[in-house]
C-alpha positions as CSV (number, residue, x, y, z in Angstrom):
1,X,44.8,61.1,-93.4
2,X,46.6,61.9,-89.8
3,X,48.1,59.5,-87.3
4,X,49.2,60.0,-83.9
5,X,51.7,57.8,-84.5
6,X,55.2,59.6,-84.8
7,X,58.2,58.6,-87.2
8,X,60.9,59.8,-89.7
9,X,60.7,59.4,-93.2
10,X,63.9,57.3,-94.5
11,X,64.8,56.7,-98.4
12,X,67.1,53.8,-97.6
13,X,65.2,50.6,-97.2
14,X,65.7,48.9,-93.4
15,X,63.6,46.2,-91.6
16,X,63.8,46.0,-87.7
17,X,64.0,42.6,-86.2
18,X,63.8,43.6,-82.5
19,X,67.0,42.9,-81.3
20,X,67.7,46.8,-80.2
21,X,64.5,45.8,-77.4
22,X,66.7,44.1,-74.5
23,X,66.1,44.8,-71.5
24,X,67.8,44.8,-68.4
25,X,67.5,43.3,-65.1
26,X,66.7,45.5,-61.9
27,X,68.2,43.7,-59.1
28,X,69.3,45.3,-55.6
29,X,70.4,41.9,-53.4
30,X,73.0,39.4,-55.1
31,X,72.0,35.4,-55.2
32,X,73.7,35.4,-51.6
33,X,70.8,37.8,-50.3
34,X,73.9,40.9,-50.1
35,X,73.1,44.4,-51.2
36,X,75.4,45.1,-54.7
37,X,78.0,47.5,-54.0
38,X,77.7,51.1,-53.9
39,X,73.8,50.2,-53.6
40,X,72.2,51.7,-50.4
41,X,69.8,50.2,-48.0
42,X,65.9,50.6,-49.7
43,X,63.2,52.2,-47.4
44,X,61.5,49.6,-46.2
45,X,60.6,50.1,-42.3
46,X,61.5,46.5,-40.3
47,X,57.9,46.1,-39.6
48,X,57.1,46.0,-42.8
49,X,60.2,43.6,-43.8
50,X,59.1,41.2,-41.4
51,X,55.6,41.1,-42.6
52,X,57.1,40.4,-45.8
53,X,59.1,37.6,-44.4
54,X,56.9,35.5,-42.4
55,X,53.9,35.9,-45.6
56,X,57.0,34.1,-47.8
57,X,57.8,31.9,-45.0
58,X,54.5,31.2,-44.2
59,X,53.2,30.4,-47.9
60,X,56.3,28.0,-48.3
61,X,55.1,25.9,-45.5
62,X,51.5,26.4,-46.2
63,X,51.9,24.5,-49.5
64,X,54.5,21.9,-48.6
65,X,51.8,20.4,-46.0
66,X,49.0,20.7,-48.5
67,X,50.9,19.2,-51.2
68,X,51.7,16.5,-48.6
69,X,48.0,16.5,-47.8
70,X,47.1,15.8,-51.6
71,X,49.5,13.2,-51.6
72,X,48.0,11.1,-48.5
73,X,44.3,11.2,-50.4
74,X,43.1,14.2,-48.3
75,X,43.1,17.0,-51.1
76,X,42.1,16.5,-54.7
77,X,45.0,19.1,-56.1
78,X,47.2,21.8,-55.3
79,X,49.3,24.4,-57.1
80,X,52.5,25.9,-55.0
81,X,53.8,29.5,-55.4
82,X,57.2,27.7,-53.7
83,X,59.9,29.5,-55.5
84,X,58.5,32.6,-56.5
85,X,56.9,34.0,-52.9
86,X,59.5,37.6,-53.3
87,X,57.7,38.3,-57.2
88,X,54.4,37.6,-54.9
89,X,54.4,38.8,-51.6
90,X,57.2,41.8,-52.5
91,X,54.8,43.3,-55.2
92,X,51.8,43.1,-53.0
93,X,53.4,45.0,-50.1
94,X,54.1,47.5,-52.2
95,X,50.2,47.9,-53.1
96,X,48.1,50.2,-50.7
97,X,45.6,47.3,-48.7
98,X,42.5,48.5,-50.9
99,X,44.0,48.4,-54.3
100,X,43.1,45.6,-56.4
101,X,44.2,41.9,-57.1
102,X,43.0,39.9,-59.7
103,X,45.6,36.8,-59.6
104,X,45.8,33.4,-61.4
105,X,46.4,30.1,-59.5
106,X,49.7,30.6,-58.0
107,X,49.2,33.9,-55.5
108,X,48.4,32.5,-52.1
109,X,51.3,34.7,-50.5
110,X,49.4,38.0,-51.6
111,X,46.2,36.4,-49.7
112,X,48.6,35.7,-46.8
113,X,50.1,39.2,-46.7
114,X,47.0,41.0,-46.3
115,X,45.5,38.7,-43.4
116,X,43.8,35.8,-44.7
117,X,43.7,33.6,-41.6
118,X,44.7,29.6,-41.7
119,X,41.1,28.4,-41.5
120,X,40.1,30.5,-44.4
121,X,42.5,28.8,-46.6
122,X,41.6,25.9,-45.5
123,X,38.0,26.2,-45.8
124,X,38.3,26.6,-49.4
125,X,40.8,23.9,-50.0
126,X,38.1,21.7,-48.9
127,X,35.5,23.1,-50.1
128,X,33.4,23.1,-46.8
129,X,30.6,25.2,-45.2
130,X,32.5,28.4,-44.5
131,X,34.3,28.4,-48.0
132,X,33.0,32.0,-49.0
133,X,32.9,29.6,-52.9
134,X,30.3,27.5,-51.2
135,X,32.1,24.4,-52.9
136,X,32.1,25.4,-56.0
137,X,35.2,26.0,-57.1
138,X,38.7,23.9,-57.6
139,X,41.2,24.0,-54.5
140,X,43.3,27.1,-54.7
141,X,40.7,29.1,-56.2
142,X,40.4,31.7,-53.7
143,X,38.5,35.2,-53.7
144,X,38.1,37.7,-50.3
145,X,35.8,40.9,-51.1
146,X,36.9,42.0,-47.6
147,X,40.9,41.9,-48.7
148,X,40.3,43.5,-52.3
149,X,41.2,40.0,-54.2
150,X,39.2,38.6,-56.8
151,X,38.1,35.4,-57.0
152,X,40.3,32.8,-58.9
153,X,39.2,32.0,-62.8
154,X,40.4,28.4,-64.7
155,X,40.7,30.1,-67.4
156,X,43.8,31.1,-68.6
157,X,44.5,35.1,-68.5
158,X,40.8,35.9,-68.5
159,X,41.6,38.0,-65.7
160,X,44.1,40.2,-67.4
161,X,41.4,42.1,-69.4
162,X,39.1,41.8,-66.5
163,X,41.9,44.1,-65.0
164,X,42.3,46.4,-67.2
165,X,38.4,47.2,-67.0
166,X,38.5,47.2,-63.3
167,X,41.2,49.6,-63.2
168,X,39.3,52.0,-65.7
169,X,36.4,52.2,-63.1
170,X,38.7,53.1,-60.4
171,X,40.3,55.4,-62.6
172,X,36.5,56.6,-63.2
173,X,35.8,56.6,-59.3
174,X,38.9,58.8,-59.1
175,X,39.7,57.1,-55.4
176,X,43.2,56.6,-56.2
177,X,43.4,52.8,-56.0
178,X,44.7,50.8,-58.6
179,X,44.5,46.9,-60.0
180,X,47.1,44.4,-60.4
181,X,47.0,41.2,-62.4
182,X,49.4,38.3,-61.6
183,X,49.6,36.1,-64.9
184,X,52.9,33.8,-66.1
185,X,54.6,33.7,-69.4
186,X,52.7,31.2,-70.9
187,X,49.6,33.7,-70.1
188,X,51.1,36.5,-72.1
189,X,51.0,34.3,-74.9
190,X,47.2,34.6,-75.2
191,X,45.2,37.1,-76.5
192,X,43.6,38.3,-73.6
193,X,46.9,39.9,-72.5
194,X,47.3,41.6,-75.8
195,X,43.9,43.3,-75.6
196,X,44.5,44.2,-72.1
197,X,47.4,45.9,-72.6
198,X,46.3,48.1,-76.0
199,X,42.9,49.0,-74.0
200,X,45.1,49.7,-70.8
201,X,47.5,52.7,-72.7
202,X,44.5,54.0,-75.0
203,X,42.6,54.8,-72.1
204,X,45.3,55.3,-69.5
205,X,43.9,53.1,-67.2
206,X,45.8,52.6,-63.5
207,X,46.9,49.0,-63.4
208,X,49.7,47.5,-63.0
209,X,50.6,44.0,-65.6
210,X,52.8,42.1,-63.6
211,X,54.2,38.8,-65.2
212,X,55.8,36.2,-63.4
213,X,58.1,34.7,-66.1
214,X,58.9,31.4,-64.1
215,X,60.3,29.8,-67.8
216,X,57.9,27.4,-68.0
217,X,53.9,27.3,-69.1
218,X,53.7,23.8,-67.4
219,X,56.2,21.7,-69.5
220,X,56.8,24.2,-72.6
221,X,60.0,25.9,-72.0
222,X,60.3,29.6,-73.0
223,X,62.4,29.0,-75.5
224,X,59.1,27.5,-77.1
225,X,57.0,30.4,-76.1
226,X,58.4,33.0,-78.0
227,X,61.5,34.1,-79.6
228,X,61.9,38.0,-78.5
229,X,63.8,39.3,-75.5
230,X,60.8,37.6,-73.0
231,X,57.7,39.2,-72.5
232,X,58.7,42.6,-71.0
233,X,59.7,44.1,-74.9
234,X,55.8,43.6,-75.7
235,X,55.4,46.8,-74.0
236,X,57.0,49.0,-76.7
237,X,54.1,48.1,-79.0
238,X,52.0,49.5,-76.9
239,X,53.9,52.4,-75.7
240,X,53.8,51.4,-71.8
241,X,56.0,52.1,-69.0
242,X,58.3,48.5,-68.1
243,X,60.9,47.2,-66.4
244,X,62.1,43.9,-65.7
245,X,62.8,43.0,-62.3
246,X,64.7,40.2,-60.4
247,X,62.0,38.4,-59.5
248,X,63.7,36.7,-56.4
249,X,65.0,39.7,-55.4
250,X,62.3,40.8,-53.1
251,X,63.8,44.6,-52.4
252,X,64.1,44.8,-55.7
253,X,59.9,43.4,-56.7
254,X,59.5,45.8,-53.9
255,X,60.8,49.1,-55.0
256,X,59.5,48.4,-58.5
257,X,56.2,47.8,-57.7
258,X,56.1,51.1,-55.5
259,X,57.6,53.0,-58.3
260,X,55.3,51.6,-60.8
261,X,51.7,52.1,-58.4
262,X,52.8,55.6,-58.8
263,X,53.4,56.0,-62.1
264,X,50.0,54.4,-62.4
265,X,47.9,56.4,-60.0
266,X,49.2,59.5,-60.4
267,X,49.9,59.5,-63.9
268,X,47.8,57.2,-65.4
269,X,50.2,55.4,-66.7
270,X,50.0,51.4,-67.2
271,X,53.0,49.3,-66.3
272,X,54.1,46.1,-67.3
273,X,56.3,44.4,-64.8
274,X,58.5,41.6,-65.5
275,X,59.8,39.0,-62.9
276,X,62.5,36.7,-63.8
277,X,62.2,33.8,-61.2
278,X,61.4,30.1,-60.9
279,X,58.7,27.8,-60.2
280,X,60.9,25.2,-58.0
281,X,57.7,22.5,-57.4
282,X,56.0,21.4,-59.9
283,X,53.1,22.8,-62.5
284,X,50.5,21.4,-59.8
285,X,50.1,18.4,-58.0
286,X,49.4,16.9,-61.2
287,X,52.7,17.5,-62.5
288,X,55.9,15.5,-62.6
289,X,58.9,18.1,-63.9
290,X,61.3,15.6,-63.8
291,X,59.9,14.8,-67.6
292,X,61.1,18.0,-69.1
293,X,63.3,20.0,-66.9
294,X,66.7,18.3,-65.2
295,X,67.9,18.3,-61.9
296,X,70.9,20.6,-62.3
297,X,68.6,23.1,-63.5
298,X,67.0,22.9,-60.6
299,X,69.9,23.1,-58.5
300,X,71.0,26.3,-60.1
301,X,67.9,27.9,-59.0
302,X,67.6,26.4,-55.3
303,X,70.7,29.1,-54.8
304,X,68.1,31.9,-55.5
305,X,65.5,30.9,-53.4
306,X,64.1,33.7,-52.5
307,X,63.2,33.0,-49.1
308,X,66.9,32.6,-48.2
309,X,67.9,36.0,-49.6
310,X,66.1,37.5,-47.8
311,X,66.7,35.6,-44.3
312,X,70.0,36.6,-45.1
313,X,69.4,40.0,-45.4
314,X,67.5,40.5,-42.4
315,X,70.0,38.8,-40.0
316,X,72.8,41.2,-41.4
317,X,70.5,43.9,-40.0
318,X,69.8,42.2,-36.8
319,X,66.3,42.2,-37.4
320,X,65.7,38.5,-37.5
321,X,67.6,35.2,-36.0
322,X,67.9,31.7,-36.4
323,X,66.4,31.2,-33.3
324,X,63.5,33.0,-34.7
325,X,63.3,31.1,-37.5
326,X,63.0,27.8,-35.8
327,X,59.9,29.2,-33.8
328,X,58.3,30.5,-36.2
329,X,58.4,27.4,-38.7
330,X,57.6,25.2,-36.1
331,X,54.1,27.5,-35.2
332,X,53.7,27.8,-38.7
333,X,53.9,23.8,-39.1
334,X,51.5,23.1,-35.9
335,X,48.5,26.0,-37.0
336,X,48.7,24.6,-40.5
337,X,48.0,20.7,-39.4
338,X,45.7,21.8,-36.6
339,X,43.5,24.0,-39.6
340,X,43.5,21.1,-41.9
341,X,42.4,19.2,-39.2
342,X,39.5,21.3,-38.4
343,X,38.5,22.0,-42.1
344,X,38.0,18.1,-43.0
345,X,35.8,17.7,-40.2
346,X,33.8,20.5,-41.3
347,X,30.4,19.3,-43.4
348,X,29.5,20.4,-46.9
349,X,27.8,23.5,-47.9
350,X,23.8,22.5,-47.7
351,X,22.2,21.0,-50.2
352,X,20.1,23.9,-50.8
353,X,22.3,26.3,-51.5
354,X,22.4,24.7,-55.4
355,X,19.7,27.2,-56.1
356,X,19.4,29.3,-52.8
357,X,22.7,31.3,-53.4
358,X,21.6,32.0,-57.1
359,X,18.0,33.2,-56.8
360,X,16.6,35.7,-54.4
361,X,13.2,33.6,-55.1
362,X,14.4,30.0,-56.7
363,X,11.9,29.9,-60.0
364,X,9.3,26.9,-59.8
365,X,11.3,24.8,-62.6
366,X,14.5,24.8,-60.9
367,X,12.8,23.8,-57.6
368,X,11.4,21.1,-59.1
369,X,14.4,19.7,-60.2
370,X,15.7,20.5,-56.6
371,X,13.2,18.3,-54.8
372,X,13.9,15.4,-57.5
373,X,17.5,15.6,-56.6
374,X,16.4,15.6,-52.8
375,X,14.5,12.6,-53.4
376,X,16.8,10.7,-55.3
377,X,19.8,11.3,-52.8
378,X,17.5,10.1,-49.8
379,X,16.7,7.1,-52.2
380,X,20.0,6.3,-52.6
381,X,22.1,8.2,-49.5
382,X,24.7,5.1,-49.5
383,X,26.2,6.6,-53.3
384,X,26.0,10.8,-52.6
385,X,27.3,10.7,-48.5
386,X,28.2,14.4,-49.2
387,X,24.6,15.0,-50.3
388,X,23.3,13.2,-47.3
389,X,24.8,14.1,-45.1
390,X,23.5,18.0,-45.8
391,X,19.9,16.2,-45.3
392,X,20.7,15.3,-42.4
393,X,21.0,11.6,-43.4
394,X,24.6,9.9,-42.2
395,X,24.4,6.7,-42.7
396,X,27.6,5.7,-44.8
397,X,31.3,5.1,-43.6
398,X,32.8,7.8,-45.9
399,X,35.0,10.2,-43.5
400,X,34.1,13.3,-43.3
401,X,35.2,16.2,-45.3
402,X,36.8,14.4,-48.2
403,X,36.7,15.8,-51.3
C-alpha cells in the first residue's frame, strides 16, 4: 500500500490538539489608518487608491439610503457590507477586471469597483424591467456577465464549490484568469466549503477562498462556530497556501490578494484568505444586533472602520481632502436618491416573460397555464396591480414600483 502522504514514524505515543496552528495577522496600517514603523509605502498607483476609495465610500452610502429606503416601506430587505468595504473592495482591486467573482450577499463594493452604474443597482433592488434578474430574485441578489460576477445564490456557500469548478475550467482554458469566492465564517462551517477546498488542492485549481470572518453568522458568535484558531488553520488539512489578513486594513487585503492571484495563476496554487473585520449594521434589515452583541463592542470596532483608515491615509499623502470628501458624499447622496427615484417608477418585467425567458418555443402546457393566469388577473386586476399593469390594465391606486 503507498500514500502520498508524508510523516515520520514515532515509538512514543502523542496526540496533536492543534494548538501549534495559530496564525498571524498581516496588517500594514495601524487602527489610526498610519503605516507601522519601519513599513514602506505599498505599490499602489493614486489612481488606483482613489478608485478604491470612492467604491468604499460609495457602498457605505449606497446602503445607508437603501436601508433607510427599506425602513420607509419602499424596499422589502437589504443586507449592508458597512463595515467590511477594505476585505471587499481591497481584494477585488487586486483581481485583473476579467477574473472571476462568485460572492454571497454582502459584496456590492466589488460590483461598485468594477463599474456597476447607480441605476443598475437599483434596477434590481426593485426588481423592475431592466433588472438583468427579470424580478426574480431577492433584493441584493445581483449578477453582471459583462463585469465577470456571478449571479447571487440564497443558499448558503453553494457558491464556494461552484468556484472551485469554475476556476478548474479556466485553469482548463489556460487564459490566466482566476475565480474568487467571497463567503463568511458561518459559511465555512458547511460542507460545501470543505469539498471546495479538498477538490481545489487535488486538482490545483486557480482560485482564490477568501473568508470574511466578520465574528458573527447572524447572531451565533464565533466562539460558537468553532473552537480552532478561526477558519484560516483549515487550510493545513488540505495542504493550501493561507494567510490571514487585517481585514480592515485595506493595503494590507490589497497586497494579499495580489500576492495570492499569483500564486494561483501562475502556480496553480489555491489560497485561502482570511479577513478579520466586522459587520458594523446588522445581519440584514431583518436583524436587530442589539439582542446578542453589546454596544461597547461595537464601539471598539467603529475605531477600525475601514473607510476612515484609509481617508487618513490618503490625506497624509496629499492625495485626497476634506473638501473632497464633502463633495463627493454629497454627489454620492443626490445620484443615489435621484436612482431610487427613477427605479420605483419603473414597471414590472412583462407578464410574459414567466415563460418567454425560459423557452426558446414556450411548450403548449405551459402556455396554457399562461393564458389562465392572463385571464384570471384581467378578472381580477384590483388584487395583482403588478400583473396588470404588465397587461396593460392600470386601474388600482397601488404606487408604482413597490415591491
Amino acid at each position: 500500500m503507498s500514500s502520498t502522504a508524508k510523516s515520520n514514524v514515532v515509538n512514543v505515543l502523542e496526540f496533536l490538539d492543534g494548538d501549534e496552528y495559530r496564525l498571524p495577522t498581516f496588517a500594514l496600517l495601524d487602527q489610526e489608518g498610519v503605516l507601522y514603523p519601519g513599513i514602506d509605502a505599498p505599490s499602489l498607483e493614486r489612481d488606483k487608491a482613489l478608485h478604491i476609495y470612492r467604491a468604499m465610500v460609495f457602498t457605505r452610502v449606497l446602503d445607508e439610503r437603501m436601508m433607510a429606503a427599506q425602513r420607509q416601506g419602499r424596499l422589502s430587505f437589504y443586507l449592508q457590507c458597512t463595515g467590511e468595504e477594505a476585505a471587499v473592495i481591497g481584494a477585488t482591486a487586486a483581481l485583473d477586471d476579467s477574473d472571476m467573482i462568485m460572492a454571497q450577499y454582502r459584496e456590492q463594493g466589488a460590483l461598485a469597483y468594477r463599474g456597476f452604474s447607480i441605476d443598475e443597482f437599483m434596477n434590481q433592488l426593485f426588481g423592475n424591467d431592466l433588472d438583468y434578474g427579470r424580478g426574480r430574485q431577492m433584493p441584493i441578489h445581483y449578477g453582471s456577465a459583462e463585469l465577470h460576477y456571478m449571479t447571487i445564490s440564497s443558499p448558503l456557500a453553494t457558491q464556494i464549490p461552484q468556484a472551485t469548478g469554475y476556476a478548474y475550467g479556466q485553469k482548463l482554458a489556460g487564459e490566466g484568469h482566476c475565480t474568487i469566492t467571497f463567503f463568511g465564517e458561518g459559511a465555512a462551517s458547511e460542507g460545501d466549503f470543505h469539498a471546495a477546498l479538498n477538490m481545489a488542492t487535488v486538482h490545483r485549481v486557480p482560485v482564490i477562498f477568501f473568508c470574511r470572518n466578520n465574528g458573527y453568522a447572524i447572531s451565533t458568535p464565533a466562539i460558537e462556530q468553532y473552537a480552532a484558531d478561526g477558519v484560516a488553520p483549515r487550510a493545513f488539512g488540505y495542504r493550501m497556501h493561507v494567510v490571514r489578513v487585517d481585514g480592515n486594513d485595506v493595503l494590507a487585503v490589497h497586497e494579499a490578494t495580489r500576492e495570492a492571484r499569483r500564486l494561483a495563476v501562475e502556480h496553480h496554487h489555491p489560497v485561502l484568505i482570511e479577513a478579520m473585520t466586522y459587520r458594523l449594521a446588522a445581519h440584514s434589515s431583518s436583524d436587530d444586533p442589539s439582542g446578542y452583541r453589546s454596544r461597547k463592542e461595537e464601539e471598539a470596532w467603529r475605531v477600525k472602520d475601514p473607510i476612515r483608515r484609509m481617508k487618513r491615509w490618503l490625506i497624509d499623502r496629499s492625495w485626497w481632502s476634506e473638501d473632497e470628501e464633502n463633495e463627493l458624499l454629497e454627489r454620492y447622496r443626490r445620484d443615489v436618491l435621484e436612482s431610487m427615484k427613477r427605479a420605483e417608477k419603473r414597471p414590472p418585467p412583462p407578464l410574459e416573460s414567466l415563460v418567454s425567458d425560459v423557452y426558446d418555443e414556450v411548450p403548449l402546457r405551459l402556455q396554457e397555464q399562461f393564458d389562465a393566469l392572463e385571464a384570471h388577473i384581467r378578472r381580477y386586476p384590483e388584487q395583482y396591480p403588478r400583473g396588470a399593469r404588465s397587461l396593460g390594465i392600470d386601474n388600482t391606486d397601488e404606487p408604482q414600483g413597490r415591491t
